[in-house]
C-alpha positions as CSV (number, residue, x, y, z in Angstrom):
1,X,0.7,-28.3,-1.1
2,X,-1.7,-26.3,1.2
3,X,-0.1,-24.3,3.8
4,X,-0.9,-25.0,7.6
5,X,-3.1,-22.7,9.4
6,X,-1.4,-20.3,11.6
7,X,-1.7,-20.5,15.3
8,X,-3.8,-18.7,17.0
9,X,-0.8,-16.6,18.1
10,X,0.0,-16.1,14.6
11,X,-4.0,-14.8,13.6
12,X,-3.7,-12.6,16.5
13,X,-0.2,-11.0,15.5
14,X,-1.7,-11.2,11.4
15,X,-5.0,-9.4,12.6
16,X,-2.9,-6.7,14.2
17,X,-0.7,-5.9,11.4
18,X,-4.1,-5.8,9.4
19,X,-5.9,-3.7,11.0
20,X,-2.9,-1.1,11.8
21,X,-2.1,-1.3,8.1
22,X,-5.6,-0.2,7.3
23,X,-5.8,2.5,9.5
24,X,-2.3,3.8,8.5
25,X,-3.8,3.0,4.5
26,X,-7.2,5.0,5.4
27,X,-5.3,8.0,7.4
28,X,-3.0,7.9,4.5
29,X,-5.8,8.6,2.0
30,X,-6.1,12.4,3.3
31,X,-2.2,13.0,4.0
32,X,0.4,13.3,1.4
33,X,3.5,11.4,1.7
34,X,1.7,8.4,2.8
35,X,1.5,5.8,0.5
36,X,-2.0,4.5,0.6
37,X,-1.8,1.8,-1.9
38,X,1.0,0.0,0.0
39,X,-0.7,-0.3,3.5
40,X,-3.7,-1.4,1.9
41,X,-2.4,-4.2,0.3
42,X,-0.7,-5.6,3.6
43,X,-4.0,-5.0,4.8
44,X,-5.2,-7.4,2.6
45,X,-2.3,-9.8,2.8
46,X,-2.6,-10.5,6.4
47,X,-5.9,-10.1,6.6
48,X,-6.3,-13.6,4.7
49,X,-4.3,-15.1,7.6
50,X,-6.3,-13.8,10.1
51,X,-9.8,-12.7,9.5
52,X,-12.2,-13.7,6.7
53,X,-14.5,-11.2,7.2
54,X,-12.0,-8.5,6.9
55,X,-10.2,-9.7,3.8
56,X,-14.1,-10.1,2.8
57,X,-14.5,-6.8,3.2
58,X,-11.9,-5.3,1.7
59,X,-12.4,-7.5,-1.4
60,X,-15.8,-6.2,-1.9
61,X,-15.0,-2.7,-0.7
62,X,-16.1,0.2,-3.7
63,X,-12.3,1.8,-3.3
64,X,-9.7,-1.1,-2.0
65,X,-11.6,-3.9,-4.0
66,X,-10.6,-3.3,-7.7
67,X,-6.7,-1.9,-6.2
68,X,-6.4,-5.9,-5.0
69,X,-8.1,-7.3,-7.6
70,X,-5.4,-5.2,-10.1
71,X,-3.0,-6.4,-8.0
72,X,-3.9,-10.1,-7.6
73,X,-3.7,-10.3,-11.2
74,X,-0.6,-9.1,-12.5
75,X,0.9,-6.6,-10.1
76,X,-1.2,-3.3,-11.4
77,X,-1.2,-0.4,-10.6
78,X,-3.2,2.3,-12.0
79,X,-2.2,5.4,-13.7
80,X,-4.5,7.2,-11.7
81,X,-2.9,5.8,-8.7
82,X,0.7,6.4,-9.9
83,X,0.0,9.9,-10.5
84,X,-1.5,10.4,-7.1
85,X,1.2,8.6,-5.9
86,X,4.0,10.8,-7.4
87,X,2.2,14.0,-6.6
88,X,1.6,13.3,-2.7
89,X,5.5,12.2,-2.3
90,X,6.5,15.0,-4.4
91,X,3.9,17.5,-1.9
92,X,5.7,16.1,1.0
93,X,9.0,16.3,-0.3
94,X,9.1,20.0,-1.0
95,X,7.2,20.3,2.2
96,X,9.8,18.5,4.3
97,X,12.7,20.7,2.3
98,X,11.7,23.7,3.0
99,X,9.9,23.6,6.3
100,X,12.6,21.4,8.1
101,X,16.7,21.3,9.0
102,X,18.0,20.0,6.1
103,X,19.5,17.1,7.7
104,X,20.3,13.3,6.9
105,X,16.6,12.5,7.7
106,X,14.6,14.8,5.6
107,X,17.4,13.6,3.0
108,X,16.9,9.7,3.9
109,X,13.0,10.8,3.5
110,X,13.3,12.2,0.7
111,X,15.3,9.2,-1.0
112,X,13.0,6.7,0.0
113,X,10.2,8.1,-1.8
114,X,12.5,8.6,-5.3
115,X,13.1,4.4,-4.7
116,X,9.0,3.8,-3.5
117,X,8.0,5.9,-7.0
118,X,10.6,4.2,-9.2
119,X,8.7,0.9,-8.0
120,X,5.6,1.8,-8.5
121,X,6.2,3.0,-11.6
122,X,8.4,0.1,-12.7
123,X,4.5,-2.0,-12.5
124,X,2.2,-2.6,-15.1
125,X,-0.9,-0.5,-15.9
126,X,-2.6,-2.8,-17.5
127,X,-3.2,-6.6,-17.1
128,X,-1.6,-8.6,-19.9
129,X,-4.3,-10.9,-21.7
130,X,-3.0,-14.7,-22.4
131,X,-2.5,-15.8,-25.8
C-alpha cells in the first residue's frame, strides 16, 4: 500500500520543517547542548515528503549520509556520536548549573538531556547481520 502524495500545502509545511531542522542540525554542530544527530534526521524525514533534491543531498552528503544510512538500517548510532553526544549535554549541563538561577528550567533542562542520552544510548552500535 503506497501512501498518497502530500498536498502541496503539506510539501510546503514538510520543506519548512526540513530546512529549519537542518539549520538547527548544522548550527548545532558547533554548540554544545544541541543535539545534532536528532535535527538531522528530521531533516531527512521530511525532506523525503517534500524535496528530492534535498533528501538527495543529504543522502550523499560526506557527514549526514552514513548517520542516515546507520539509521535507516537498524536504528544506529555511532559510538563516536554517543560520546559526542554525552559530552556536549554534559558541557551544557554544568554550564547552565553554574552560570544560571538554579531554577525549575535549568533543572527541566537538565533532565531532558539525562532522558535524550539514556535514548541514545539505549540504540545499537552496530547493525545486526541476518542469519
Amino acid at each position: 500500500m503506497t501512501r498518497p502524495a502530500p498536498s502541496k500545502t503539506a510539501r510546503l509545511l514538510f520543506g519548512l520543517l526540513a530546512y529549519v531542522s537542518l539549520g538547527i542540525g548544522l548550527v548545532a554542530i558547533v554548540i554544545p547542548g544541541l543535539p545534532t544527530t536528532e535535527f538531522i534526521l528530521l531533516a531527512a524525514w521530511a525532506a523525503t515528503r517534500s524535496s528530492p533534491r534535498l533528501s538527495a543531498w543529504l543522502e550523499n552528503h560526506r557527514l549526514f549520509g552514513p548517520m542516515l544510512s546507520n539509521w535507516r538500517n537498524g536504528k544506529v548510532i555511532t559510538r563516536r556520536a554517543k560520546l559526542s553526544a554525552t559530552l556536549s549535554m554534559l558541557v551544557c549541563a554544568f554550564v547552565m548549573y553554574f552560570t544560571l538561577p538554579h531554577a525549575w528550567p535549568v533543572y527541566a533542562s537538565i533532565g531532558g538531556m539525562v532522558l535524550v542520552n539514556l535514548w541514545i544510548w539505549s540504540r545499537p552500535e552496530s547493525t545486526v547481520v541476518a542469519s
